[in-house]
Structure formats: C-alpha cells, structure tokens
N, C-alpha and C positions, 0 to 999 in steps of 0.2 A: 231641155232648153228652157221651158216655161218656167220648171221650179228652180234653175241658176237664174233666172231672171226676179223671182219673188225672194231668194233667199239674199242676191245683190241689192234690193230696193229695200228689204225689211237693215241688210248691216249698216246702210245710206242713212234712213232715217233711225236707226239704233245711237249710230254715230254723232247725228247731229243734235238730239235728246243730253246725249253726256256732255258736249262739249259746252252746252247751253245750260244744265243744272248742275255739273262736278261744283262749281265754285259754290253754287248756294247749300248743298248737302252738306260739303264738308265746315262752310261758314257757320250752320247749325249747332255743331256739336260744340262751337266754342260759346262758352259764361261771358267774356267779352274781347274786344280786340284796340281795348286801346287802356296807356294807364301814364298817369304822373306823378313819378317822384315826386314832384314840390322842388323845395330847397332841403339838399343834403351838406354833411361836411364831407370834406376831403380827407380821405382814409376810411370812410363809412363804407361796413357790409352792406350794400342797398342792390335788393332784390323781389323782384314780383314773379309768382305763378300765374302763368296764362291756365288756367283750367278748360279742359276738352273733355268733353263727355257721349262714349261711344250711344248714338238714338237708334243703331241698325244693326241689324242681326247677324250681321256678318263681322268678322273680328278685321278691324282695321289698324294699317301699321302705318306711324309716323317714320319717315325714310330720314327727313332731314332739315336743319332750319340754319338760316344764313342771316348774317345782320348786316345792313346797309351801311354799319358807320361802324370803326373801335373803337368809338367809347361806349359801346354796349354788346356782351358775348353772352350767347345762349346756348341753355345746352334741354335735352331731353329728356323727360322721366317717366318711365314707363312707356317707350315706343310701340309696345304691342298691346292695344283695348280691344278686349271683348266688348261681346255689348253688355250696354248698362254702368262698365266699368269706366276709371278715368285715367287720363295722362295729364302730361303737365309741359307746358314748355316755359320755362325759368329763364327770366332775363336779367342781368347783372348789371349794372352800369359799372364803368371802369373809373371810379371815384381818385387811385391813384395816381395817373397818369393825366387826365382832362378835368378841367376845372371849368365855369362858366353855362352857360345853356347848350344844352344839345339832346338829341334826339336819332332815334333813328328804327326806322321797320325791318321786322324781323319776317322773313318769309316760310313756312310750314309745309315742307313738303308729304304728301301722301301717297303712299306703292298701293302695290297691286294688291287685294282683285279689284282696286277702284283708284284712281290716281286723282290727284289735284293739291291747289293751291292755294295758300290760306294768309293772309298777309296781317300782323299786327303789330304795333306803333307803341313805343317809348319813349318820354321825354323828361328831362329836369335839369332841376340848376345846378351844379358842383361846388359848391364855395371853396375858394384858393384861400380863405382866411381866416376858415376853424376846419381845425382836424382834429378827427378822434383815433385814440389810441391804446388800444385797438378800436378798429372799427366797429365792433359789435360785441353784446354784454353775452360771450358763448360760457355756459353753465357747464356743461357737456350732460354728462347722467347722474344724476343725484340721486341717492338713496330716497325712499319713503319718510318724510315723519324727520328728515335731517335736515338742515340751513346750509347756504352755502354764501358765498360773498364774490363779488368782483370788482374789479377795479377799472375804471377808463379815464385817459388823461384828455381832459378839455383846452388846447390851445388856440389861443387868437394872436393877430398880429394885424397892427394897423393904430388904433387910439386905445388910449391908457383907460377912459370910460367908459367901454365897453364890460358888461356886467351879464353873465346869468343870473337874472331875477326870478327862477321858478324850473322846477323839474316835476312835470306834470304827466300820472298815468291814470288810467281806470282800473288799473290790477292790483287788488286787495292783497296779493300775494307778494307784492315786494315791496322794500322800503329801501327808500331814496337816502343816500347824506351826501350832502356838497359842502368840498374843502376851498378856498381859494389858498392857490401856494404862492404865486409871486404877480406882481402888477411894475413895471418897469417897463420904461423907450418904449412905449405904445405894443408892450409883449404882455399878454393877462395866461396865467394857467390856473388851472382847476383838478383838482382830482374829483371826480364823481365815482362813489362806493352803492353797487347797486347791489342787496340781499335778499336773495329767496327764503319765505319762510317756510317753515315745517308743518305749514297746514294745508302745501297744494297736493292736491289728488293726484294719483299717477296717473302719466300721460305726459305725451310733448306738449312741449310750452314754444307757442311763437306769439313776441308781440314785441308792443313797442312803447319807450320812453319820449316825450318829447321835452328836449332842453329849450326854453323861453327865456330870451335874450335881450336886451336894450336897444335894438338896431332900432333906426330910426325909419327903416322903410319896412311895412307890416310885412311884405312876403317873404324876408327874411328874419323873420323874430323867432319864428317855431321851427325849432333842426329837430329832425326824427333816429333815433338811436336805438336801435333792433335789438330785442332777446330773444335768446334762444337756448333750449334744453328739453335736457328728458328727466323727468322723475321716474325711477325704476320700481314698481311695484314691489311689495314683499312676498306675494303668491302670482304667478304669471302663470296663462297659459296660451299657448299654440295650438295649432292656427286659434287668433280669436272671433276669423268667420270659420262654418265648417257650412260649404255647400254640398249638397248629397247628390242635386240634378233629379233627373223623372225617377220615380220610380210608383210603381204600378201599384194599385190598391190590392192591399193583402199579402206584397212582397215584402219582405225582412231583408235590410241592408245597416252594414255596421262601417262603423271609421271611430277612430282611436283620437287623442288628441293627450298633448302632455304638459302635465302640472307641474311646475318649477317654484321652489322658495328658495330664498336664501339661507336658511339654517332647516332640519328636520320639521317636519310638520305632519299632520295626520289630515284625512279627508274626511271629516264628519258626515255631510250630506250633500248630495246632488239633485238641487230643484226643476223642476219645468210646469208648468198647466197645464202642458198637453199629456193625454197618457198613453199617447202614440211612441213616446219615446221610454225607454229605460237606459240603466246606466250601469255600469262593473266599476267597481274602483275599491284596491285593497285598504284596511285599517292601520296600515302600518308605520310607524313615522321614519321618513326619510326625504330628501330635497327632492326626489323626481319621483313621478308619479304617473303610469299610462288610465287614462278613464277612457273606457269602452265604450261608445253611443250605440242605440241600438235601437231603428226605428221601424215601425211596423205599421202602415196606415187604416185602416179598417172599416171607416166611414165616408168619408168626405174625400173630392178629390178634391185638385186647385193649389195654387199655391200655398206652402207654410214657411210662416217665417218665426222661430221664437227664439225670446232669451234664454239661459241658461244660467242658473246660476249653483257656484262651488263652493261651499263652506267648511272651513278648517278649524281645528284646534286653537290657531294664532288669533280669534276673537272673529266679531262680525264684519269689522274693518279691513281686516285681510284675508279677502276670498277674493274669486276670480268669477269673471261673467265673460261668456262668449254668446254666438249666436249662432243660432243651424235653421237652411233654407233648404226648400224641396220643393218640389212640384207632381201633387200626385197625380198619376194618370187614372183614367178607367182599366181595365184588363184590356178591353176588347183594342182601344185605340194606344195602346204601349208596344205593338209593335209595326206601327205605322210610322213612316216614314215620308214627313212634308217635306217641300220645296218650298225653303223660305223667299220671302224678296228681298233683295239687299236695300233698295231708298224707299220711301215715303213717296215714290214720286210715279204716278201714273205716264206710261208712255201707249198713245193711241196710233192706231195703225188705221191709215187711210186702203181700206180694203179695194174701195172703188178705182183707184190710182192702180193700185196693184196689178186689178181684172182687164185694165184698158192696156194698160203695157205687157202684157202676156198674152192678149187676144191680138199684139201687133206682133 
C-alpha cells in the first residue's frame, strides 16, 4: 500500500515537471521561431528553414506541423534527429495564389518518448504587380569548372515609369545582365539573364539576387530573387561524414567509403594527422573506387574528430575530403552501460511530502 502510494505521488509530480518544461525543452532546440519575407514578387520560389537542433541524448521525432493560414504550407526535413543532429521545418509562402500582407504560425508537433509543441510565425508582403518568371534562378546540377545561364522574366503592371534601376548580389560567382523588352499602357517587362561561373567550388549554391526598383515607397524598392544549385564535384565521395561511434582503446574497427569521378581516375594518396588511422585503396584507374578506413586507437581516449583527405591523378583540385568521428573509450569502461537523461532539466522530489502521506 505505502509504495502504490509513493509510486502514485512520484507519477503526480513526474507529470506536472513535463507539462510545465515540454514547451521550454523543445523551444531550445529551435535557432529561432519567427522570420519575414520582406516584400516578394508574385510567382517567386520564397522559402525559409526553421533550423531545430537535437541538445539531448535521446533521438527525437518531429510527428507533424500545421499552418494557421493558405498562404503559407510547411513541410518536414528530416523528422528523425539524433542528438547533436539537425532537422528543418521549411515554410513556403503561397506567392501564387495571395498577394498583399499576410502571415501566419506554423505549429511543430513532437512524438514520443517526449511530446510537445512548438509554435513559429511567418510573415510578408506578396506583390500582385511584379511577377517573376519563373519564380526562382534553379541551376539544378552543374558540372565542376563549367558556366551555365538562366533566364527570368521581370513583369510589372501599373505605371509606364516604373524601372529596375540595379540588380545587386554579394556573390562573386555570378553575373547579372538586364534586358528591358517592352514599356507600353503602364505594362514594363524585363528579361534578367542570371550566369554561374566556372570558378565556384563544389557544393550547393543557395542565395539570393535582389532586384532595386524605382518605387517610390522604400519598402518596396528591394524584391529578393532566390538561387539555387548544385555544382557536381569531379571526384566525390560517400558518406562524406564517416561516424565509427565508441570504440575501445586498442580495438581495430574498419568501414569502407566510395570514390566516384566522372571519367577513369587513379588514387594517388590518402592523408590524415592522426596515425591512428590507415587506409587500403587500389592503384588502378577506373570511376569507382572502394577506400578501406582502418582505425586503431592506442593512446588517448576522448573524442576524435578528423579530416581526411583523397588525392588523385585529375591534379590537386580534384580530390575529395571527408571526415571521421569517434569516441575512444578506456578498455575497462567500454563495456559499461549508462542511463542517459533525456532534458537538461532537474526534477526534485519532495521526500518529506512523500513520508507524511505514507505514514497516513
């Protein structure tokens, strides 16, 4: 009887600990929870990541997220974080259908083994009187070391003086040219030609154009025009993290990872600092390539984290780099087995509360 009495009073005050820090725990993990388009055109790709970043040690799953209004649809990326890792919840405004101001919060929901509810907010202008077309400079996947071009049609309607006076970036990697094609009955069009050049490094490309305009009221002068692309390396390799997880001082553990080119290539050398690690990799030229990691700790435990890097025949420009994590244990505590906590958050148990309701 006593201890159904301490085990009902500890699940009472368990209960009221969660219901009183779920919203602050999971408020944590988000970078932030509110954001503003500005002034967009109509037809524009406009979209913001909410960034979420698992602080606890237990892997948490995002169940679901719902928006207050249609002129903004969200969707999920990456609904399962471990810790340390991140997700994203991506909010679109609906540029084709709604014009005008508006806004609207998006709710975050979180499952088990810890549930709650996360609320963050949208808002911007749609302009019904320039549209882009398409809405956004999409590159898709561009070779290494090649240019590519696109094209977007700038329309306005309303007054014949109406001008883009400036198309203004911070990215050295492209270059702007603006057409104007016709100005008639208060109708102006533009072609804007947006070019990647052949000096950006590989890796996705997100960023953004702003077109500067002659409106006469300042917070419509600057419309934001998105790019986006991938530059496809000439040597790639997979996974470009390699996590190994504990392993125990003096234990030998291997994983493989695989070198992709686009034409025949050979593997000259494989670098690292540490010389905890070694490497297998054949001399032969062909597009694919398996390289053998093989690490062995000897001294030190504690976390390791290093880069790696892959050298080929195609010069010193075309190699690949990954990285590999561990965490070495001692011998003696590698096969111990803790009880992590899941929050950051102390819960105190009034013992004396306990003693008096069990001694009744």
């Amino acid at each position: 009887m006593i201890r159904s009495m301490i085990a009902g009073l500890l699940l009472l005050i368990g209960a009221g600990v969660d219901s009183l820090s779920a919203q602050d725990w999971a408020e944590k993990m988000f970078e932030e929870r509110e954001h503003n388009f500005g002034t967009v055109a109509r037809g524009a790709d406009t979209e913001y990541r909410f960034e979420i970043t698992n602080l606890y040690k237990q892997t948490m799953h995002i169940t679901h997220v719902r928006s207050s209004c249609g002129c903004t649809t969200a969707r999920i990326e990456n609904p399962t974080i471990k810790t340390r890792e991140k997700g994203y919840i991506v909010a679109k405004l609906n540029t084709r259908t709604f014009t005008g101001l508006h806004g609207a919060t998006l709710t975050v929901s979180f499952g088990a083994p810890y549930t709650a509810e996360v609320q963050v907010r949208v808002h911007g202008n749609i302009r019904g009187d320039v549209v882009f077309a398409p809405g956004a400079v999409q590159f898709g996947n561009v070779d290494e070391g090649a240019t590519s071009d696109r094209h977007v049609s700038v329309d306005f309607s309303g007054r014949e003086s109406w001008r883009i006076v400036d198309v203004t970036n911070d990215n050295d990697y492209f270059e702007v040219e603006l057409e104007e094609l016709n100005r008639h009955t208060g109708r102006v069009s533009y072609n804007l030609l947006v070019r990647l050049k052949g000096n950006v490094p590989a890796g996705y490309i997100k960023d953004q154009l702003t077109v500067v305009t002659n409106d006469p009221r300042a917070e419509n002068q600057r419309i934001p025009l998105f790019v986006e692309g991938r530059v496809m390396p000439e040597i790639s390799v997979m996974p470009g993290k390699v996590v190994l997880g504990d392993v125990a001082l003096g234990a030998l553990v291997s994983h493989k990872v695989v070198v992709r080119g686009k034409n025949p290539f050979r593997i000259t050398d494989v670098r690292c600092e540490d010389d905890c690690f070694t490497f297998d990799a054949d001399d032969a030229a062909k597009t694919l390539h398996l390289v053998e990691i093989h690490f062995c700790p000897e001294n030190t435990s504690g976390p390791v984290k290093v880069p790696v890097q892959i050298l080929t025949d195609c010069g010193n420009s075309h190699g690949a780099t990954l990285v590999i994590s561990a965490n070495v244990l001692e011998p003696a505590s590698s096969s111990i087995i803790r009880a992590d906590p899941m929050l950051e958050v102390d819960v105190q148990v009034d013992e004396t509360r306990i003693a008096d309701a069990a001694s009744k």
